[in-house]
PAZASE-526118 format. One record per residue (C-alpha): residue number from 0; residue in three letters; chain; x, y, z. Coordinates in nm, 3 decimals. Layout:
! PAZASE-526118
dolo  guvex  lolum  xx  yy  zz
NUM  ALA  A  X  Y  Z
...
END
This chain:
! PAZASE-526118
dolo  guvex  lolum  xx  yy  zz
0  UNK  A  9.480  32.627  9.502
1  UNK  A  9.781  32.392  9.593
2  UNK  A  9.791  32.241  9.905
3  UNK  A  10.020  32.010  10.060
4  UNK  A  9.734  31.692  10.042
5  UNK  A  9.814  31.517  9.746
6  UNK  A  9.949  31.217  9.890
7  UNK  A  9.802  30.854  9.831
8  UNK  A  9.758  30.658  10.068
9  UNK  A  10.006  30.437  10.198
10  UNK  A  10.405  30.462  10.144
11  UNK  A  10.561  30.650  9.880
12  UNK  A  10.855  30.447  9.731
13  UNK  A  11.105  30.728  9.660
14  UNK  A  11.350  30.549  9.465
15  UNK  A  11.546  30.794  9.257
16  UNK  A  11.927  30.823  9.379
17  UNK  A  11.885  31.094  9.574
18  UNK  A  11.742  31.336  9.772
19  UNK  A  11.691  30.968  9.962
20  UNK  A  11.403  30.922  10.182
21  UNK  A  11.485  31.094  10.569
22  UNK  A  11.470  30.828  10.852
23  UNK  A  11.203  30.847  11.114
24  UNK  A  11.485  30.951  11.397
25  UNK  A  11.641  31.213  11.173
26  UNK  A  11.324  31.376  11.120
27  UNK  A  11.215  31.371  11.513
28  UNK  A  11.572  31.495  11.565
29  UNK  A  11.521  31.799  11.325
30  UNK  A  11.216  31.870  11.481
31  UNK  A  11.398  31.982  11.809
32  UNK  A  11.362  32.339  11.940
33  UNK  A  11.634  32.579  11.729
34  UNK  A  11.911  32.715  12.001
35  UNK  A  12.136  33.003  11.997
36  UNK  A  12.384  32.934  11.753
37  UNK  A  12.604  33.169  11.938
38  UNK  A  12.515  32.946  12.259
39  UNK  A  12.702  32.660  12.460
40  UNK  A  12.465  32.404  12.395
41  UNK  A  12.537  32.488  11.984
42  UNK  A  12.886  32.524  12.062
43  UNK  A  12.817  32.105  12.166
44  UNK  A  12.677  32.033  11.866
45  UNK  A  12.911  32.182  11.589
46  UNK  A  13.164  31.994  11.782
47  UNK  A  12.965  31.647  11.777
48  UNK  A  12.922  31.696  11.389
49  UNK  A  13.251  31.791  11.272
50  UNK  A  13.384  31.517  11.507
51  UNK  A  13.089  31.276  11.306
52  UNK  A  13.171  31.368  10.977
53  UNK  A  13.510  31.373  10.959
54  UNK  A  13.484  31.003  11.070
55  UNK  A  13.268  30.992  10.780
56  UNK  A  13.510  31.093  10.524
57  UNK  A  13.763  30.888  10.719
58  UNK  A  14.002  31.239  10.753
59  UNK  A  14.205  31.359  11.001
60  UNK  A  14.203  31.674  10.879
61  UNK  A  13.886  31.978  10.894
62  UNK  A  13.578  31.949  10.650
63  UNK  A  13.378  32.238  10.618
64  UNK  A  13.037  32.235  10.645
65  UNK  A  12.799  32.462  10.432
66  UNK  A  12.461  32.585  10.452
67  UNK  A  12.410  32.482  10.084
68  UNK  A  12.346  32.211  9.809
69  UNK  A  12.652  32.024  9.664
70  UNK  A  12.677  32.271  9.374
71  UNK  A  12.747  32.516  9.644
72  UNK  A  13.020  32.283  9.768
73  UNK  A  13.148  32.253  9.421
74  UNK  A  13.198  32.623  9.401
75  UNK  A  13.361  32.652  9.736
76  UNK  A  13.614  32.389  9.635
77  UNK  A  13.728  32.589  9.306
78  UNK  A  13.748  32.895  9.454
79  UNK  A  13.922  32.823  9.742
80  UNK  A  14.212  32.704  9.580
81  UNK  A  14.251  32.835  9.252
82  UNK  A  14.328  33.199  9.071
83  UNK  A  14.132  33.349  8.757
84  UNK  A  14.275  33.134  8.409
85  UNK  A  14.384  32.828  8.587
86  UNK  A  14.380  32.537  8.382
87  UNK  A  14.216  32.230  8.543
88  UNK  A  14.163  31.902  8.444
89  UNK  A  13.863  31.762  8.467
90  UNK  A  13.710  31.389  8.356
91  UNK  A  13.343  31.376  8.167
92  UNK  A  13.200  31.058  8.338
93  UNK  A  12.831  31.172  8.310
94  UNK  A  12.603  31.449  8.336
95  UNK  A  12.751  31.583  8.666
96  UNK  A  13.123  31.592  8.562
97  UNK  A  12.952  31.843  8.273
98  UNK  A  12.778  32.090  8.532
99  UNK  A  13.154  32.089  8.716
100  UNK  A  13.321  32.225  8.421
101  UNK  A  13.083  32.429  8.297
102  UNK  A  13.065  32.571  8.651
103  UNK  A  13.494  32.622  8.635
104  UNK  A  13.424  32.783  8.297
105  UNK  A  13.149  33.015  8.452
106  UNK  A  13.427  33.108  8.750
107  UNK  A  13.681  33.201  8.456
108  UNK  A  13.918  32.920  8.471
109  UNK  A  13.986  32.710  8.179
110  UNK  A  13.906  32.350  8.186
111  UNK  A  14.028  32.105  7.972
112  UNK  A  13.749  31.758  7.947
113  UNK  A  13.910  31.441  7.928
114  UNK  A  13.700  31.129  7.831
115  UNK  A  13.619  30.869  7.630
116  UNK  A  13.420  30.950  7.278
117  UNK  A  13.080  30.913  7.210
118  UNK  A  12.809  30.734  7.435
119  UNK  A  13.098  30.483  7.579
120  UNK  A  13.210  30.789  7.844
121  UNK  A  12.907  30.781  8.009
122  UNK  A  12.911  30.422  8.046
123  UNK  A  13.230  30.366  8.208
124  UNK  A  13.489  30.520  8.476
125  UNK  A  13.779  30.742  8.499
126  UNK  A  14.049  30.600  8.236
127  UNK  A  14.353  30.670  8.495
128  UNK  A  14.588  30.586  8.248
129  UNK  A  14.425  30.884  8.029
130  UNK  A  14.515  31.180  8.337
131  UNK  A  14.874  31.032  8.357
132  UNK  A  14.933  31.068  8.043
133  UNK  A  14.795  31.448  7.975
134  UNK  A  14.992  31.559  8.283
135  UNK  A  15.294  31.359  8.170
136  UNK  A  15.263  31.654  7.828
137  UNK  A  15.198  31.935  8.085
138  UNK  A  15.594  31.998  8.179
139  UNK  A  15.531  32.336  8.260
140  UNK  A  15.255  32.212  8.563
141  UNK  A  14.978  32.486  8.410
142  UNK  A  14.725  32.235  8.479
143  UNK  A  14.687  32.357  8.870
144  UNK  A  14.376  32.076  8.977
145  UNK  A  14.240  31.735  8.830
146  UNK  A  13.843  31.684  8.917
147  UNK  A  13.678  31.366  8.869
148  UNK  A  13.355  31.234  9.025
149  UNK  A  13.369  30.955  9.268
150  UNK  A  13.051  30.817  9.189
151  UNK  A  12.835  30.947  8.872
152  UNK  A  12.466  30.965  8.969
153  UNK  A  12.357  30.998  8.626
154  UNK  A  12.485  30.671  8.505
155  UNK  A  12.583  30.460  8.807
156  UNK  A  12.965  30.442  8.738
157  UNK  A  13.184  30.462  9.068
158  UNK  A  13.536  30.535  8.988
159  UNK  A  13.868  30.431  9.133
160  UNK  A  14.016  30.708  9.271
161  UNK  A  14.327  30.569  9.407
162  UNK  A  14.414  30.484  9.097
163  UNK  A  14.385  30.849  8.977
164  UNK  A  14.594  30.959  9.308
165  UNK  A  14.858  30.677  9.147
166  UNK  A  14.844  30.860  8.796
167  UNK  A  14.895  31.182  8.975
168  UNK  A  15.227  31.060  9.117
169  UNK  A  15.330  30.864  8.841
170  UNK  A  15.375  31.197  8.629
171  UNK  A  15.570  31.356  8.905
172  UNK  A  15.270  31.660  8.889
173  UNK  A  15.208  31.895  9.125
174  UNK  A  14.816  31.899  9.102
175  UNK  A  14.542  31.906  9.338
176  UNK  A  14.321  31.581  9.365
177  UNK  A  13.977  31.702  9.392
178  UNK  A  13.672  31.465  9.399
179  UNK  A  13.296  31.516  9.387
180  UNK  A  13.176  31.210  9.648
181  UNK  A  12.837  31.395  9.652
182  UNK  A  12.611  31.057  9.601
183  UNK  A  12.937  30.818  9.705
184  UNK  A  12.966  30.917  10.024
185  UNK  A  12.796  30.717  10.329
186  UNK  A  12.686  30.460  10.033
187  UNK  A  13.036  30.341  9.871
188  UNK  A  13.374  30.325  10.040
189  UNK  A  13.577  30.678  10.065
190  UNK  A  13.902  30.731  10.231
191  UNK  A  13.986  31.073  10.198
192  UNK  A  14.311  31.075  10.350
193  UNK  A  14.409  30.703  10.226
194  UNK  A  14.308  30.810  9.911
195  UNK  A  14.550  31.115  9.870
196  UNK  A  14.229  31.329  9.808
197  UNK  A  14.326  31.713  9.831
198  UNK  A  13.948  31.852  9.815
199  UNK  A  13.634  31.631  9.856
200  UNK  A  13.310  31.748  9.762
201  UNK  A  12.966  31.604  9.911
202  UNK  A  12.585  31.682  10.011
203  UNK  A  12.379  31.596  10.293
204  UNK  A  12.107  31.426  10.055
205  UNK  A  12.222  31.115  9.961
206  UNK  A  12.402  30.857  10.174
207  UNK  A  12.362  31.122  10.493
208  UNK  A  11.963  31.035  10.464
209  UNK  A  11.898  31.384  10.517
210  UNK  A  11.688  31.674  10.390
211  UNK  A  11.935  31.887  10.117
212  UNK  A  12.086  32.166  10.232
213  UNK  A  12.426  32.103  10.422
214  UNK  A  12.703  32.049  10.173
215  UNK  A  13.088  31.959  10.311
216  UNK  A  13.428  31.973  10.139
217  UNK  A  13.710  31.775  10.345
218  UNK  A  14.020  31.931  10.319
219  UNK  A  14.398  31.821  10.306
220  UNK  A  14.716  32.048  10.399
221  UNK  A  14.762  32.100  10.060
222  UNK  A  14.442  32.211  10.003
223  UNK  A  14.473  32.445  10.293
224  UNK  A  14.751  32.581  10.190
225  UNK  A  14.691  32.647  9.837
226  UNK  A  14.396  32.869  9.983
227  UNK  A  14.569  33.052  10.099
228  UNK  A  14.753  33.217  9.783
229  UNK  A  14.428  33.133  9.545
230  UNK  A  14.297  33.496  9.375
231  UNK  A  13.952  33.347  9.305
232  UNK  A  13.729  33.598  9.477
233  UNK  A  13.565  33.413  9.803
234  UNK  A  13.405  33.543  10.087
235  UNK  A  13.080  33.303  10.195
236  UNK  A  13.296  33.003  10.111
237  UNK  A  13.584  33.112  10.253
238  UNK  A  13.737  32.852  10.427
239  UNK  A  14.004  33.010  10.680
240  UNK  A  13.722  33.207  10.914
241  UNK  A  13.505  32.868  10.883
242  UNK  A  13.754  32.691  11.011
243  UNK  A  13.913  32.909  11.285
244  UNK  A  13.595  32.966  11.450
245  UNK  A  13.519  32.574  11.414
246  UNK  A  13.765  32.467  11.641
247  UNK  A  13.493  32.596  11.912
248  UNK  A  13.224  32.410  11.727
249  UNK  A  13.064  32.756  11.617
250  UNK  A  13.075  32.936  11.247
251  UNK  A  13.120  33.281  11.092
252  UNK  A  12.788  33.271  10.967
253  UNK  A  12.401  33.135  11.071
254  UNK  A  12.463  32.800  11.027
255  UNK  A  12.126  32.545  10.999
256  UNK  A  12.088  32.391  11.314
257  UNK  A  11.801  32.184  11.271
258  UNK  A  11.985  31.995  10.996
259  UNK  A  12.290  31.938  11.213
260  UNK  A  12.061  31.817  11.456
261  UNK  A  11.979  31.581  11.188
262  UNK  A  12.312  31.537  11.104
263  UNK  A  12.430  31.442  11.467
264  UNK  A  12.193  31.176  11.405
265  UNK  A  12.291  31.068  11.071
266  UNK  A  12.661  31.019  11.183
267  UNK  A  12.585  30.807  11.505
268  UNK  A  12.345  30.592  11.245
269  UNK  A  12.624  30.517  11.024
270  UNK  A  12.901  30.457  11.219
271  UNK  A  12.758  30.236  11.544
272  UNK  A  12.941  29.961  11.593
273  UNK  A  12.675  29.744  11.682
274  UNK  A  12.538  29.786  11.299
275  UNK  A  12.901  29.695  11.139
276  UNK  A  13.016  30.092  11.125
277  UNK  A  13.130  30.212  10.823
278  UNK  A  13.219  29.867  10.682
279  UNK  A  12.850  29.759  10.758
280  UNK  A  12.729  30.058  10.564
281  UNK  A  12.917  29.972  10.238
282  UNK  A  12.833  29.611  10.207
283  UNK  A  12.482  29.662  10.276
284  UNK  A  12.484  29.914  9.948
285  UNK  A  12.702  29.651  9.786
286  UNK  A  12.444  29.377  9.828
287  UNK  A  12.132  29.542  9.730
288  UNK  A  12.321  29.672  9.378
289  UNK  A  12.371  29.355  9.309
290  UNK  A  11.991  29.249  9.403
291  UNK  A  11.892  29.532  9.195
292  UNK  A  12.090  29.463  8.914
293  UNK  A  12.010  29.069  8.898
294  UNK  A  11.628  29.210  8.851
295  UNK  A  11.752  29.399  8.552
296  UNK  A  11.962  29.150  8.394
297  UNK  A  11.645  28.870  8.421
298  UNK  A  11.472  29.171  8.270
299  UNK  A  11.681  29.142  7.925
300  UNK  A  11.781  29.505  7.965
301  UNK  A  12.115  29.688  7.959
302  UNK  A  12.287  29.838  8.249
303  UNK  A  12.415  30.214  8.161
304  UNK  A  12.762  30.115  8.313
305  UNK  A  12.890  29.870  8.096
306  UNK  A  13.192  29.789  8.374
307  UNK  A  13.103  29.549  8.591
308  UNK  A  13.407  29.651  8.773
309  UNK  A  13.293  29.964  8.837
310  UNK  A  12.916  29.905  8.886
311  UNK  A  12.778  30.165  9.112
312  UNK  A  12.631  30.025  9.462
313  UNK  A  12.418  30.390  9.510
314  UNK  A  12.239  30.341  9.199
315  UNK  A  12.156  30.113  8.896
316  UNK  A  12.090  30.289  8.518
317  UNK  A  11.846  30.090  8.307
318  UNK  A  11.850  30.169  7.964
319  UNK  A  11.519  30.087  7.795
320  UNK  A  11.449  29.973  7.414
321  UNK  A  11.518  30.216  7.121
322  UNK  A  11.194  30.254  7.021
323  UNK  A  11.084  30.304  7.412
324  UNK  A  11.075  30.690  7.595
325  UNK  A  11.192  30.554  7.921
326  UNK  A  11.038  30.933  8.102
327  UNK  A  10.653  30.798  7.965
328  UNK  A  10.766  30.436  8.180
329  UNK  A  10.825  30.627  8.458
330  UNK  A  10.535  30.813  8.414
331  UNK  A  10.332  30.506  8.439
332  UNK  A  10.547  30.359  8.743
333  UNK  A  10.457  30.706  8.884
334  UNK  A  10.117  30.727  8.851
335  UNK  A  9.989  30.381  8.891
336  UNK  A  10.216  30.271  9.151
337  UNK  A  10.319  30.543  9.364
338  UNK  A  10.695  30.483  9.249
339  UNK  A  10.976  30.789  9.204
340  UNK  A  11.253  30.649  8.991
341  UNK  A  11.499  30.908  8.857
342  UNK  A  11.498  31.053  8.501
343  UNK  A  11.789  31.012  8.267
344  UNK  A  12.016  31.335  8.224
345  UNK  A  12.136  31.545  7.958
346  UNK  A  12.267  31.285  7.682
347  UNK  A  12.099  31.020  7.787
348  UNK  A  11.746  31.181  7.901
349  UNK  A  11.461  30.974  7.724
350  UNK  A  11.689  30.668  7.669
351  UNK  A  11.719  30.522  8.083
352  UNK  A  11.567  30.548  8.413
353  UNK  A  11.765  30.527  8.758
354  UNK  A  11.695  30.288  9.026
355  UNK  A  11.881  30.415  9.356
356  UNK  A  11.903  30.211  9.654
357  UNK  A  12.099  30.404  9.885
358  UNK  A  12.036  30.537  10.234
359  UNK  A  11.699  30.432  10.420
360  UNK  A  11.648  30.095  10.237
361  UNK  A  11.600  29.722  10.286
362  UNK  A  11.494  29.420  10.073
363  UNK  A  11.138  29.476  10.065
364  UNK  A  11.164  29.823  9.966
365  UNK  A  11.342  29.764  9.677
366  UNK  A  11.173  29.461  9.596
367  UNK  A  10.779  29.675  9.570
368  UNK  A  11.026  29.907  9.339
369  UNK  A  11.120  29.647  9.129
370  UNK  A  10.746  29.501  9.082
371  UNK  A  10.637  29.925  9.011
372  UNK  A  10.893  29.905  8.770
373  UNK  A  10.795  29.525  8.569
374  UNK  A  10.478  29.625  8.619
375  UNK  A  10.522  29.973  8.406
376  UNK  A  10.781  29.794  8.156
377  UNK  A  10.469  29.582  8.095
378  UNK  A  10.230  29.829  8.079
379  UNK  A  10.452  30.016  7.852
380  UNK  A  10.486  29.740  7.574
381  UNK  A  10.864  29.625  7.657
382  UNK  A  10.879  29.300  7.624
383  UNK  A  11.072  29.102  7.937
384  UNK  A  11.288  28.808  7.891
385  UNK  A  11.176  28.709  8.275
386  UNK  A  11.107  28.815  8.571
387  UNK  A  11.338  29.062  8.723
388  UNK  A  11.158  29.038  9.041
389  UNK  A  11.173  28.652  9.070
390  UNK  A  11.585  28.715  9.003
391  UNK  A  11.591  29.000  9.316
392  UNK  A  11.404  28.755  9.524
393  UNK  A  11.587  28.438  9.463
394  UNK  A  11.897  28.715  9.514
395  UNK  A  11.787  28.846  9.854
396  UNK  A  11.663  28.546  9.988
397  UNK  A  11.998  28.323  9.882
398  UNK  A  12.222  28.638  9.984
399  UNK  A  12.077  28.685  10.352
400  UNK  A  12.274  29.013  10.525
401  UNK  A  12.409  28.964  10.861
402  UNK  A  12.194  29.146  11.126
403  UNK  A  12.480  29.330  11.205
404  UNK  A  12.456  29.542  10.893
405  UNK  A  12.101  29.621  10.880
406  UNK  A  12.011  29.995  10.938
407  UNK  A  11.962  30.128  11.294
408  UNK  A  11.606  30.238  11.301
END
């Protein structure tokens, strides 16, 4: 019979880049009574959230909020703007960028997958140069959207989207800019209107620190407006009723109000002042990828983004020996020392594991994660050059962070 009692004692370190572990005040904030959603006090809170996240995504403009998982926002973001046999362009960064288009290709548009060949695409960013140039050869503007991810949780590569908003302009093309921030945002720095961003996709279960199930895509005026002439059939993710009715704070459908309790919380987490706000948030992730990462380096063992440039602050890929299955290491880190790290994905699966360190985190909690993880690499027959744990200790405790960006409790 399964029951729910299979925890060990003691903490589990759930290190894999996301879902993220929930925050004691989220969780006694999603344990409030539910309300009327049709009611005045509900009517408060969808206000208090939209207000929260669009702060979040640093818009102006309305972001929709779903009951759903990000692949749900993905959807919502293709439909909503585009008609049956669009071409779109989209950039193959990692596993997720793959799931995107074959999603568009599912939907009945036609995707074209831009990338570098071989392993090296999953190892670096979005080639900028590479979209300027393809839309430079599409003078009849077929290609209707470009998609890219902002940050690629299967390999740890964050990309520069500005500079794919400049190759956008530089060919004079009419595309939408639409961006899957899904793990990015809340953990690495995201301006969605600075950025030019027409559609930006995220999830509540990353940087948010929340349970999944509440996906958002911010919107431009362009955006908006191309929604309104798109033939893609839509009626759940339907933007125009979703925003109408949330100008009152309410929606067209039964929205999940525990998790916008949680989300209420989430937002006034991440953006007080007295914790360094947004800023705070970003170079806090910032320094402990770079702890992280000095552990792997002392380790002897290669980083799956081979940019240092565009190293990802959410999450660090370690790519373990040829002759090593890095699933039976986690295995061991699993079942000896209470330790989730996160699997590699489709070509890589087998060949890395995935350290995150986003969301609910501090030094010590990434520093037992390191130890689960030397510990296993030992168990497991790699050999070390050193001590990656020495190097994240000598990091953390040279590199002290200001109290004013440690985590609100």
């Amino acid at each position: 019979m399964l029951t729910l009692d299979f925890h060990p004692t003691g903490r589990h370190f759930l290190q894999i880049p996301g879902p993220s572990p929930v925050p004691d005040r989220i969780l006694r904030a999603m344990s409030l009574p539910t309300i009327d959603h049709r009611g005045p006090e509900f009517g408060a809170l969808g206000l208090r959230v939209l207000k929260g996240i669009q702060q979040i995504f640093q818009t102006r403009h309305p972001v929709v909020i779903y009951p759903a998982s990000g692949t749900g926002a993905w959807e919502a973001a293709l439909c909503n703007v585009l008609s049956p046999g669009d071409a779109v362009l989209m950039y193959e960064t990692g596993h997720f960028a793959s799931l995107w288009s074959k999603m568009a290709t599912r939907l009945g548009l036609k995707p074209e997958f831009l990338g570098l060949p071989g392993a090296e695409g999953w190892r670096r960013g979005v080639q900028a140069s590479m979209i300027e140039d393809r839309l430079r050869a599409d003078t009849a503007h077929a290609i209707k959207a470009v998609c890219v991810v902002h940050n690629e949780t299967s390999t740890g590569v964050t990309s520069n989207i500005p500079a794919v908003r400049k190759a956008i302009d530089a060919a004079k093309h009419p595309a939408l800019l639409m961006v899957d921030t899904i793990s990015g945002l809340a953990c690495a720095e995201y301006k969605h209107d600075e950025w030019g961003v027409d559609v930006s996709i995220s999830g509540s279960q990353k940087g948010l620190m929340l349970p999944p199930g509440i996906s958002f895509n911010a919107l431009s005026p362009r955006a908006f407006e191309a929604s309104e002439s798109a033939r893609l059939p839509k009626a759940f993710w339907a933007w125009d009723e979703i925003v109408e009715m949330n100008k009152t704070g309410y929606w067209p459908y039964t929205p999940n109000t525990n998790l916008l309790y949680g989300l209420a919380q989430a937002c006034d987490m991440l953006l007080a002042p007295g914790h360094g706000g947004l800023p705070g948030v970003f170079a806090r992730h910032q320094r402990w990828g770079e702890g992280v990462r000095a552990g792997v380096k002392a380790w002897g063992l290669e980083i799956q983004c081979a940019d240092p440039a565009v190293y990802s602050p959410v999450l660090t890929g370690v790519i373990v020996p040829a002759d090593v299955d890095a699933d039976a290491v986690r295995r061991v880190i699993y079942e000896r020392f209470d330790c989730s790290l996160g699997t590699g994905l489709g070509k890589v699966k087998g060949r890395m594991f995935r350290i995150g360190h986003l969301g609910d985190c501090n030094d010590l909690t990434l520093m037992a994660a390191l130890a689960g993880c030397e510990m296993g690499l030992k168990l497991c027959g790699v050999k070390l050059a050193g001590s990656g744990v020495q190097a994240a200790m000598d990091f953390f405790a040279g590199h002290p962070a200001p109290v004013s960006l440690q985590m609100a409790a």
